[in-house]
N, C-alpha and C positions, 0 to 999 in steps of 0.2 A: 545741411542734410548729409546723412552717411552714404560714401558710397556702397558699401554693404550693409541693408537695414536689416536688422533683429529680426528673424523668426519669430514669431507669436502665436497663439493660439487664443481665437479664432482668425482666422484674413492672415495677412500680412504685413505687419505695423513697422510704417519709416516716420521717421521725425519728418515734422513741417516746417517750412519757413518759422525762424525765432520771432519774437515779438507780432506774433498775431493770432486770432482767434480764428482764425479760419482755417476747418478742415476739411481734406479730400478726403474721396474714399473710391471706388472703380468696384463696381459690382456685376456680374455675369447679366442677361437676361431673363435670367432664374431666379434671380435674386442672391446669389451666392458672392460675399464679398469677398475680392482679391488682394486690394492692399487700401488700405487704410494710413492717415498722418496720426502723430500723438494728439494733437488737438481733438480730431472724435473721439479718443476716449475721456481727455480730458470732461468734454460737452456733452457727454454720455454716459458717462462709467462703465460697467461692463459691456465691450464690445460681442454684440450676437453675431452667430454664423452668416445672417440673412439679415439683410435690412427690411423685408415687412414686418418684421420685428419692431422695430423703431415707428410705425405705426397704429392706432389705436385698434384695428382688425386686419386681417388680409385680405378685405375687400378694399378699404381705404388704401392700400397701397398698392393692388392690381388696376385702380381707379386710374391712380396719380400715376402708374406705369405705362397705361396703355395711353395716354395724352403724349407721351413720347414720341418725335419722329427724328427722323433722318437725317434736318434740315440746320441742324448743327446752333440750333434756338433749344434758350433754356427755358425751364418753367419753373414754379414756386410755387413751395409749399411752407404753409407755418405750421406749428403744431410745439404744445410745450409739455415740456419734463424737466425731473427734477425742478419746479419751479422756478424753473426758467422758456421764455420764448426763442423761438428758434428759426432761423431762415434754413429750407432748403431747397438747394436749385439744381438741377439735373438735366443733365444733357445726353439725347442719345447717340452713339460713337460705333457704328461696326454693331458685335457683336456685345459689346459692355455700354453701360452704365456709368456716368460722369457726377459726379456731386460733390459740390459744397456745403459747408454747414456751418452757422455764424449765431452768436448769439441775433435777436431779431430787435430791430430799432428804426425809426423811419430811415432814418440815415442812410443804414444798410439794404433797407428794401430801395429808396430813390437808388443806389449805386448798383445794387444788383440788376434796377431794369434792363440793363443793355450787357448783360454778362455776355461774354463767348466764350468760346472752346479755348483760342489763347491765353485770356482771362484764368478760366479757369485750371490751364494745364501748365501755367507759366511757374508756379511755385511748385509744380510738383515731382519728385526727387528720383522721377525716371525722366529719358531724353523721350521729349516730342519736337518732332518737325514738320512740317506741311511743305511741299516741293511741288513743281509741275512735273509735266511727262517729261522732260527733257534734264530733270536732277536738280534744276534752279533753285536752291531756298529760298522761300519767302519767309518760314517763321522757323527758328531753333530756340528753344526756350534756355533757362539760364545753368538749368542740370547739365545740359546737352553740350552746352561752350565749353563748360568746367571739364567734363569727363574726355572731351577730344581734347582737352591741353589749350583750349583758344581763349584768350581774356574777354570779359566780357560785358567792351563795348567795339567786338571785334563786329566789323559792318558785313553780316551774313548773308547778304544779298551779293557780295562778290563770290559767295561758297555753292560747288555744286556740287551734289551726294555722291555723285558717284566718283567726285576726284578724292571724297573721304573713304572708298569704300576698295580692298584689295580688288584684286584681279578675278580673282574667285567669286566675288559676293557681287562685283559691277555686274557681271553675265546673271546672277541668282537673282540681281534686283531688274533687272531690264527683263527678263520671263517674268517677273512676278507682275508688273508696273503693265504688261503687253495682254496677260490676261487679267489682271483685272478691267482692264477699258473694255475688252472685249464681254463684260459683265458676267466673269467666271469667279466664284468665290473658292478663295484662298486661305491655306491654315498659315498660322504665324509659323518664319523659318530663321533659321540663323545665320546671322550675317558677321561679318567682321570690318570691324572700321578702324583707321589709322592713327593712329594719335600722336600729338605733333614731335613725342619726342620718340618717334618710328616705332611703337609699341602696338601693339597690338587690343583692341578693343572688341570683345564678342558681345554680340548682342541678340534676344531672340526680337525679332521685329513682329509688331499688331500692323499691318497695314491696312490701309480703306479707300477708297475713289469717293471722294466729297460728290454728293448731289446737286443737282441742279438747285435744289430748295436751297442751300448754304449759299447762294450766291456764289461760289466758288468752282464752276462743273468745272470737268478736266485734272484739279490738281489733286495731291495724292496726302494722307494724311498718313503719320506712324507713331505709335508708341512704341518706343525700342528700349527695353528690360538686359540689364545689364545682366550676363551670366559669368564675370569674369570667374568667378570663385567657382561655380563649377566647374568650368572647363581646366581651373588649376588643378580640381581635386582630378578629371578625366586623366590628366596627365599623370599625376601620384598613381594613381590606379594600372596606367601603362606603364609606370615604369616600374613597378613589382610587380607587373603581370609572371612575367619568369621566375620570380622568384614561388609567387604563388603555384603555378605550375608544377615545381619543387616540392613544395608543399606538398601539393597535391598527392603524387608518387609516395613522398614518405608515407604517407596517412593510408596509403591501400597497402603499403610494404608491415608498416608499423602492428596491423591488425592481424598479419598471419604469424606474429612470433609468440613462441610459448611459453617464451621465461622470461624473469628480468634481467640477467645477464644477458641475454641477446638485444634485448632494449637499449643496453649501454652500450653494448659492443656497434652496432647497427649506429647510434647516436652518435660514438665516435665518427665512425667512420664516412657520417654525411657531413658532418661539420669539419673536420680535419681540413677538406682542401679551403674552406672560406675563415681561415683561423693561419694564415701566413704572419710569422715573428710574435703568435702570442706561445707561450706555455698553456694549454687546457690540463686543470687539471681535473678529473669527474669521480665525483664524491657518489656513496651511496649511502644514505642515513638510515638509521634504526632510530626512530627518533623516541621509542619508548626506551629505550636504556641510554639516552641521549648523547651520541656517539657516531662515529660514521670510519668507514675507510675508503682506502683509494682506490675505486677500478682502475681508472687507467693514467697515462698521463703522456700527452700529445704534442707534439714540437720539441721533441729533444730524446738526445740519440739513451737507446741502451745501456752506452757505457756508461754513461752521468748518471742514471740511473743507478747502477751497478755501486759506482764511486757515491753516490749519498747514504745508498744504503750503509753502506761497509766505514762512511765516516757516523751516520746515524746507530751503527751496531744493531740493527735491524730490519726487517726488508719491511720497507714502506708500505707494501701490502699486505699485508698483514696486521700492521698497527691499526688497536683502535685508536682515532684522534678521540679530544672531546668538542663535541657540541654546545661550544660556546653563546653566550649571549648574542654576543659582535656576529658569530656567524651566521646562528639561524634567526637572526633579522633581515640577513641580507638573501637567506634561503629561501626566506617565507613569500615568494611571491616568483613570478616568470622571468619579472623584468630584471633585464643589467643595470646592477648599480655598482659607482665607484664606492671604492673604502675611502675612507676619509685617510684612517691611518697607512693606506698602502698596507705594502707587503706584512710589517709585522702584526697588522690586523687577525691575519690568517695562520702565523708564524707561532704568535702568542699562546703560553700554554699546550702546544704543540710541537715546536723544535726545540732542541737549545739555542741559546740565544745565541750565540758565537758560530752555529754553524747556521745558522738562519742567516745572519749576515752576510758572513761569507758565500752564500747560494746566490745573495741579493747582488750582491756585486756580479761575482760569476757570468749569474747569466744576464745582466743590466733588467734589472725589471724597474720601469718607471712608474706602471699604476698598476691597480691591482682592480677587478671586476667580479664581481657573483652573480650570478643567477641561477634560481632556487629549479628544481623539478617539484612543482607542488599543485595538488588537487583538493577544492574543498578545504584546504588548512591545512591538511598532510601533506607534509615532506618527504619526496620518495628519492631523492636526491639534488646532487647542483654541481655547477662548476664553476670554479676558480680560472678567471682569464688573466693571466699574467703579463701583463703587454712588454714589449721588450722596444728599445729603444729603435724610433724611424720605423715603427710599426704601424698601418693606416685605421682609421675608426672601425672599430667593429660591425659587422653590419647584422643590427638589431633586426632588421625587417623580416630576417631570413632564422635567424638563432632565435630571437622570442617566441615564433610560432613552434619550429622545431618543438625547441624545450615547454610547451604548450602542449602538443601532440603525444611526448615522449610521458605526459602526465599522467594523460588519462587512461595511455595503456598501461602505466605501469601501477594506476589506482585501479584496472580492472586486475589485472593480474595478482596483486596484491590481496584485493576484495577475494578472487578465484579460490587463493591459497588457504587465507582465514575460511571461507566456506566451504571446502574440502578439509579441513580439520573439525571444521566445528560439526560437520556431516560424520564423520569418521564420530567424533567423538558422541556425537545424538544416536548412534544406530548402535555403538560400545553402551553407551548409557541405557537407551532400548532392550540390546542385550541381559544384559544386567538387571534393570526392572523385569523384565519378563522370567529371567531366569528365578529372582527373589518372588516374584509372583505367585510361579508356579510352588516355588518350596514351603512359602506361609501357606498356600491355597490347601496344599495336601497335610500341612502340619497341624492348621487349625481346623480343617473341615475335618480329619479322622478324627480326634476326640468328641465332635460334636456328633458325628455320625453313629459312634457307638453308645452316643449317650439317649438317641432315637431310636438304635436298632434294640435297647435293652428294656426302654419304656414298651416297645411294639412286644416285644418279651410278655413283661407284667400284665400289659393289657391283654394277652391270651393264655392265661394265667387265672380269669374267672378270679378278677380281685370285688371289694366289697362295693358297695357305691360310692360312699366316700372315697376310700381309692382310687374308683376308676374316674372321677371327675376329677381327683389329682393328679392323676395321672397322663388325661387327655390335656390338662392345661399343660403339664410338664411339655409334653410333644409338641405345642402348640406351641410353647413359647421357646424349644428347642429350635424347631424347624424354623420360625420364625427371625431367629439370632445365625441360623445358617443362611438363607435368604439375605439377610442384611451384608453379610460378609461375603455372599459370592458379590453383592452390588458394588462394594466396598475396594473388593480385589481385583473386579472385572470393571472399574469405572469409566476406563479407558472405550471400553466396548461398547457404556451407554454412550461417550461424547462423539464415540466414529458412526452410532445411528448401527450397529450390529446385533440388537436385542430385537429377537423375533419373538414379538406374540403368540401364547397358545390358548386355543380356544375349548374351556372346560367348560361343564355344568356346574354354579356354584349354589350352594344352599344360603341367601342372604341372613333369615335369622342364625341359622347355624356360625355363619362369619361371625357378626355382631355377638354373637355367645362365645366366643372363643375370644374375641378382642378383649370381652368385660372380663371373663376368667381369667386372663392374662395382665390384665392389668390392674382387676382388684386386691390383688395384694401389696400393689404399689401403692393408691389410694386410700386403703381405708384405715391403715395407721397415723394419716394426720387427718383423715376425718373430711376428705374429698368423697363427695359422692358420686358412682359412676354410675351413668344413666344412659340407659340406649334408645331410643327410637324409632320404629318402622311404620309408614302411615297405610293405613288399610290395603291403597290399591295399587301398592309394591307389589311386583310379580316374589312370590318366591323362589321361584328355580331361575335362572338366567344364565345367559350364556359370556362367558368372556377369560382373561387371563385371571384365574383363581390365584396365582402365585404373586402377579404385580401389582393389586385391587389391596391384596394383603398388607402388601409390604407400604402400600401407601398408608393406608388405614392407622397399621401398624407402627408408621412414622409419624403421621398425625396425633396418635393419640398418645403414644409416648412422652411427646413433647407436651402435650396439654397438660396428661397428667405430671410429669418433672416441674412444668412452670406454677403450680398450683397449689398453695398452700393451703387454700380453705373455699369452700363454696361448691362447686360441681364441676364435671366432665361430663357435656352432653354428645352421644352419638347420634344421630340422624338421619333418614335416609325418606327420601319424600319422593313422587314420581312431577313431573315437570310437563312431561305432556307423552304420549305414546300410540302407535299404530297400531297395524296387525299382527306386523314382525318385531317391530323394535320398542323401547323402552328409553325414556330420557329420564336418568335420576341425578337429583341433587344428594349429595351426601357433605355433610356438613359436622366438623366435628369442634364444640364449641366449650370454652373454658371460661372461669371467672379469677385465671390467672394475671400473673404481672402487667400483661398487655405488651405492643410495641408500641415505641413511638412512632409519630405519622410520620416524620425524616428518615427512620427508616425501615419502612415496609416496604419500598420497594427493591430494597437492596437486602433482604432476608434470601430471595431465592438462588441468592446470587453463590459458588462454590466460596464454602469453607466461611459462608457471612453469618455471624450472630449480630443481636440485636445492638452490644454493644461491648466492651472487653470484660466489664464486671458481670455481666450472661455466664460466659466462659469461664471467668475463676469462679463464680456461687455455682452454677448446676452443670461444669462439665461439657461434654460434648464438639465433636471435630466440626459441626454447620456443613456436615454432609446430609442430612437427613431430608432434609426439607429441598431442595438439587437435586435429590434422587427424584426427591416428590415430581415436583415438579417437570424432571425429564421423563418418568414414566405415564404421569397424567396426558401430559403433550404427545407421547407416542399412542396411549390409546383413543388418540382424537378428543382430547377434553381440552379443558383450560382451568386452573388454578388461582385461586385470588382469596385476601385477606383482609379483614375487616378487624381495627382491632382500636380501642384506646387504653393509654398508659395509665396501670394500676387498677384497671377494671375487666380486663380480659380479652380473649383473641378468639375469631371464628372462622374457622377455613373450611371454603369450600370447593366444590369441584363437582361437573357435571360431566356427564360418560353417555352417551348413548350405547348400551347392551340389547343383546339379542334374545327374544323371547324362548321359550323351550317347549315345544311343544307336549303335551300330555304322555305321549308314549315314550318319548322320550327321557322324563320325568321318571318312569316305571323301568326304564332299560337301566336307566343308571343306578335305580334302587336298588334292582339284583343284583347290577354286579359288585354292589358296596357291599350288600348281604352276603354274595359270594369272597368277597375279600376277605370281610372278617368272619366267614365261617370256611377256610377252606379244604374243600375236600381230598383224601389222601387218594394219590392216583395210584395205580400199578407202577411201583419204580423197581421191581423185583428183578435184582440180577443187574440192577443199571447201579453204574460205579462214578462218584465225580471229583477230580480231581482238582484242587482249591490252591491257586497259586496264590499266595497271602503274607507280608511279612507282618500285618497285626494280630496278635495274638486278642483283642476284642473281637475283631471285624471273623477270625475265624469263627471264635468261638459262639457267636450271634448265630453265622452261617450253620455249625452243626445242629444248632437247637431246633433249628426250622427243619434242619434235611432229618430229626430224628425224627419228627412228627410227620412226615413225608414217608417212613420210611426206606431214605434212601441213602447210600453208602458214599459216605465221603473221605477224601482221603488229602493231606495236605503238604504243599514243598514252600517253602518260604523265601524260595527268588524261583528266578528264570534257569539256573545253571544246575538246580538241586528238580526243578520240573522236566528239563530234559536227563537228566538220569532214572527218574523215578517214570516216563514213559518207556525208555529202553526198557526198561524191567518185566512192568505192570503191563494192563490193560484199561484204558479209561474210557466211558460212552461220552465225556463231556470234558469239557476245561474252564472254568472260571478264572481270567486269568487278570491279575492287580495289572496295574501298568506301569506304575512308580514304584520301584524295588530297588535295594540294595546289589551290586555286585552285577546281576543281568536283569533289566527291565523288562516287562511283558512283551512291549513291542519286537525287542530283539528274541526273544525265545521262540515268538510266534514265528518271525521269519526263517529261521531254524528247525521250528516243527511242519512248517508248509513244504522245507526243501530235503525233508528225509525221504527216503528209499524206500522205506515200507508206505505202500498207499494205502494203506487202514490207518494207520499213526498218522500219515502224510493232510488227511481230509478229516481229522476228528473234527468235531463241534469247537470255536473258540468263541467265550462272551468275555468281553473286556469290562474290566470293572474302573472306574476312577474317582475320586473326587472334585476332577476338573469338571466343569459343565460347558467348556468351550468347544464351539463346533470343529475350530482345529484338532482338538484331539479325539473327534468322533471321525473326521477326516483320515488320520496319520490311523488309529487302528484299524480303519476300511482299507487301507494302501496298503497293509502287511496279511491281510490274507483273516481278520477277524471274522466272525458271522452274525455278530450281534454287540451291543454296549449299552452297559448300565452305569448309573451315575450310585453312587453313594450318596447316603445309606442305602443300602437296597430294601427295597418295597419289597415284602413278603408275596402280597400277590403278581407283580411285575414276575418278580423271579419263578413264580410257580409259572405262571403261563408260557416263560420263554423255556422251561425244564420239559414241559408238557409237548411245545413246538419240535424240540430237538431229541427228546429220550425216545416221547409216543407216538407223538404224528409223523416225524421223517418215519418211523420204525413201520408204521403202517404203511405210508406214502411208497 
């Protein structure tokens, strides 16, 4: 038997007696096994947590438990596994459970009849002993002899427990021994016994007062569980307690510094005093340009210092060494290891070799040690222990931890540094995008805006019919390509969840008429047919974002039609189910295009995903379209999904709950459509406006309407040429650009709110842009603006906000 047996899981497994099939095992009253021989597993295979396991129910073995008593008589049971038959005998003991376990044969049941507690505790590889009140042994079993140093066929009945037992433990067993008779029950306690070669033996003692049923009243039974191995580790544990303590301080010191030169500096200077006849030297690595220099270097004076440098022709701190193989093997980890090669290990590729020598002599270095400063695999530094001759062991217990501690602040710190640049450089990069943002925003939106505000032109112009149904699609498919591109420019602002819904009157047939105008000229040169559908008891007027309903539409059927080379484009729009107030429709826009495949439809929604890389070189397209789809359907509370197979076509649809419109409502918005496109010229007599504008379109748009208004316009093409042309003039109004050359609106605005003259000081400002970001509705509100329009400008927008500021304040 060992005297320290193997941990195991489950129980606790020690070897049994060699040459026999018989195994013990000690189990709680719970059933919970404590230690176990090899033999039951041998006779079991997997040893379980519980032994009612090892019975066919846990009725069968609370049966066979509760027959258990006190009287130190076993009992049997058979029962087979693994086909094999099996004796088990068990004896109850205290608080635990006694058992044997033997293959079963007459044999063994005749010899098991008359089994005991001796019997059964004699092979097993903890000391039992049974003594009177008065210490007498009567029985010490053969573990028990071996572990006190006694041979054994030493005559135990000359032995009494307590001349085995120190000074300490004779007093701790005489109270234990006084109340148990007294029939007080006791927890197991630890005792220490003598062993013959004056060594010291600890042990945790089971003790029990045998019953009267045992034939034995009065004497005292013990299992005593050897803890030598803990009580060695107890001591390891006290004798680095102080060091630990050490520890401890650095690790509260370690976490208030802010750089990693104070790391090193600080690290020097805890280890210096526990570093007596070595040289430290402390490295700090960069270990991506694989390299390192010397902080500092410790046990040796200045001058030698001085004198290496001046034979080195360089000052030692300063030099990058390199990061050799040999070293950062021995860097890469906490622990101190020797070099094999010593000194020139470190030397190598690093000094010349003749003054390397010479140092080595110098300062007698005998061995040479490293250990790394590393976290995670990175290397944040290490030191070189240089030991000098009649120098004492290093004391690892206290340096490993250290250079452990000194890691992880110096991987925080480190981490600190890379994410303060990499922030610096995300908010530089932010910059940047938002600044290019804003430049495409106004570059590409002005030509598109003049190319809306010139159709809005023609269309009041009394063109023919043909015209003007070319002309409403132009518009349609204008504003619609503007639409896409503020989505496009502002995508950021759909992923941060900052696109707010507006709630319009939309004309459904009217939408669906504009989609098929806009797309039928894509279609029907290869002979796609586009086809729309409305089912009867669609409401036609509804409520909801006229602008986002579009642009989905508008992405849908785009794609249908591009993917389509032959067959149809069917649009669709059905009701689903509806109340008082609201309306559930499905809209569904369906092709007898390429199709996707089923691997990947659900990765179409995904940013920037086509169907597959040959999608993208045959028909184009960045796999924004269908992402936008999808994040604007999800914000007006819908859900999006596709139905599609390869080579036969694809069908998306989407359901929206919209708000009904009620009839008056219906008639309010037909006039003021009627009033849009017929509007009428108000009294602007005598009213003057000046048009701060550096596009020579966007003015010229602006004059056409103000001639038909007639009212007087007059124009400066920055901010610097608008505050000279107010000193002058007189103006009832200011339109003023925001994005100019030389002085922007905002800042002229600022400069017209802070003049001296309070008629100049309080004119009217309407800020014009073609941002649609609520920032910059924000910044012209904060400089003293009175109003802001988005480009293009809506001819009736601008007339009602002319009408607010020229007529009504003028009245008001």
């Amino acid at each position: 038997m060992k005297n320290q047996p193997e941990k195991v899981s489950p129980g606790h497994r020690v070897n049994g007696t060699p040459h026999t099939q018989i195994g013990l095992l000690i189990e709680t009253r719970q059933g919970e096994i404590v230690e176990y021989t090899l033999q039951v597993s041998e006779l079991f295979g997997e040893v379980p947590e519980k032994v009612d396991l090892f019975f066919a129910t846990p009725a069968d073995y609370e049966h066979f438990s509760n027959q258990l008593e006190d009287d130190g008589k076993a009992k049997q049971l058979i029962r087979g596994t693994n086909d094999k038959m099996l004796l088990i005998q068990a004896i109850r003991y205290n608080e635990v459970n006694l058992l044997s376990i033997e293959p079963f044969t007459e044999k063994s049941e005749s010899a098991a009849a008359n089994i005991s507690i001796h019997d059964l505790l004699e092979d097993f590889p903890e000391i039992y002993m049974q003594y009177t009140t008065d210490g007498k042994l009567i029985h010490l079993n053969k573990i028990g002899l071996k572990k006190l140093g006694l041979p054994p066929d030493y005559p135990i009945q000359q032995l009494n427990v307590f001349n085995l037992l120190t000074d300490k433990s004779k007093q701790k067993l005489h109270c234990r021994l006084k109340a148990m008779a007294k029939g007080q029950e006791i927890r197991p306690a630890e005792l220490e016994f003598v062993h013959q070669n004056g060594g010291i033996v600890p042990v945790l003692a089971h003790s029990h007062l045998l019953s009267e049923a045992t034939g034995e009243k009065g004497n005292f039974l013990s299992i005593l569980f050897d803890i030598s191995y803990q009580k060695k580790s107890e001591r390891r544990v006290g004798a680095i307690r102080e060091k630990i303590t050490v520890l401890a301080r650095t690790a509260m010191h370690f976490i208030r510094l802010n750089s990693i030169d104070e790391v090193f500096h600080y690290l020097e200077s805890m280890l210096k005093p526990h570093l007596p006849g070595y040289l430290a030297v402390y490295l700090k690595v960069n270990q991506e340009e694989k390299n390192y220099k010397i902080h500092a270097i410790s046990g040796i004076s200045d001058e030698r210092i001085d004198k290496i440098n001046e034979e080195l022709g360089e000052n030692l701190f300063q030099k990058e060494f390199n990061l050799t193989r040999d070293i950062q093997n021995f860097l890469s980890h906490n622990r101190i290891l020797k070099h094999k090669d010593g000194w020139s290990a470190i030397t190598r590729q690093n000094l010349p070799e003749e003054l390397a020598k010479k140092l080595e002599q110098q300062l007698s270095i005998t061995d040479v040690f490293s250990a790394g400063i590393v976290q995670q695999e990175s290397i944040y530094g290490g030191i070189h222990f240089l030991k000098q001759e009649g120098a004492a062991p290093l004391e690892r217990e206290l340096i490993e931890p250290l250079l452990h501690q000194a890691s992880i602040i110096l991987q925080q710190l480190t981490l600190n540094e890379h994410l303060l640049i990499a922030k610096q450089q995300a908010e530089q990069a932010m910059r940047e995008k938002a600044e290019f943002m804003s430049i495409m925003g106004h570059e590409i939106r002005t030509p598109l805006t003049s190319v809306i505000g010139l159709t809005d032109l023609l269309l009041d112009q009394k063109p023919s019919k043909s015209q003007l149904k070319n002309l409403h699609t132009l518009k349609f498919s204008a504003e619609n390509l503007l639409f896409l591109i503020n989505d496009l420019l502002d995508f950021n602002k759909i992923e941060a969840g900052k696109i707010k819904l507006e709630k319009t009157i939309i004309d459904l047939p009217g939408l669906v008429e504009d989609l098929t105008g806009a797309f039928g000229p894509s279609a029907k040169p290869k002979g796609v047919e586009l086809v729309s559908e409305i089912d009867d008891d669609v409401p036609r007027w509804i409520k909801g974002d006229k602008t986002r309903l579009t642009q989905v539409l508008n992405n849908l059927t785009s794609n249908a039609v591009k993917f389509t080379e032959e067959g149809s484009v069917r649009i669709s729009i059905k009701t689903e189910k509806q109340s008082e107030h609201y309306v559930y429709l499905n809209f569904s826009i369906r092709d007898t295009g390429i199709g996707i495949p089923e691997n990947k439809q659900k990765e179409i929604f995904k940013l920037y995903s086509q169907a597959d890389l040959s999608t993208q070189r045959n028909y184009g397209g960045t796999g924004l379209g269908l992402t936008i789809s999808k994040r604007l359907v999800d914000l007006m509370g819908g859900n999006i999904t596709v139905k599609s197979k390869e080579g036969e076509g694809s069908e998306f649809l989407f359901t929206l709950r919209m708000e009904k419109v009620p009839p008056e409502l219906v008639m309010k918005d037909k006039r003021q459509k009627l009033k849009s496109d017929n509007i009428p010229v108000a009294d602007f007599t005598d009213k003057k406006v000046l048009m701060v504008e550096d596009n020579d379109i966007n003015y010229y748009l602006t004059t056409q309407l103000f001639k038909k208004w007639n009212l007087t316009i007059d124009r400066a093409e920055n901010g610097l040429v608008a505050l000279k042309k107010i000193s002058r003039n007189t103006y009832d109004l200011i339109l003023m650009d925001i994005q100019m050359p030389e002085m922007d609106g905002l800042e002229a605005t600022l400069h017209i709110r802070k003049l001296s003259d309070e008629k100049i000081q309080k004119i009217p400002i309407i800020a014009l842009s073609a941002a649609t970001m609520d920032e910059t509705r924000r910044k012209a509100q904060s400089v003293g603006m009175n109003d802001f329009m988005t480009k293009p400008i809506n001819p009736a927008e601008l007339y009602a906000k002319l009408v607010r500021f020229l007529i009504r304040t003028e009245k008001d």
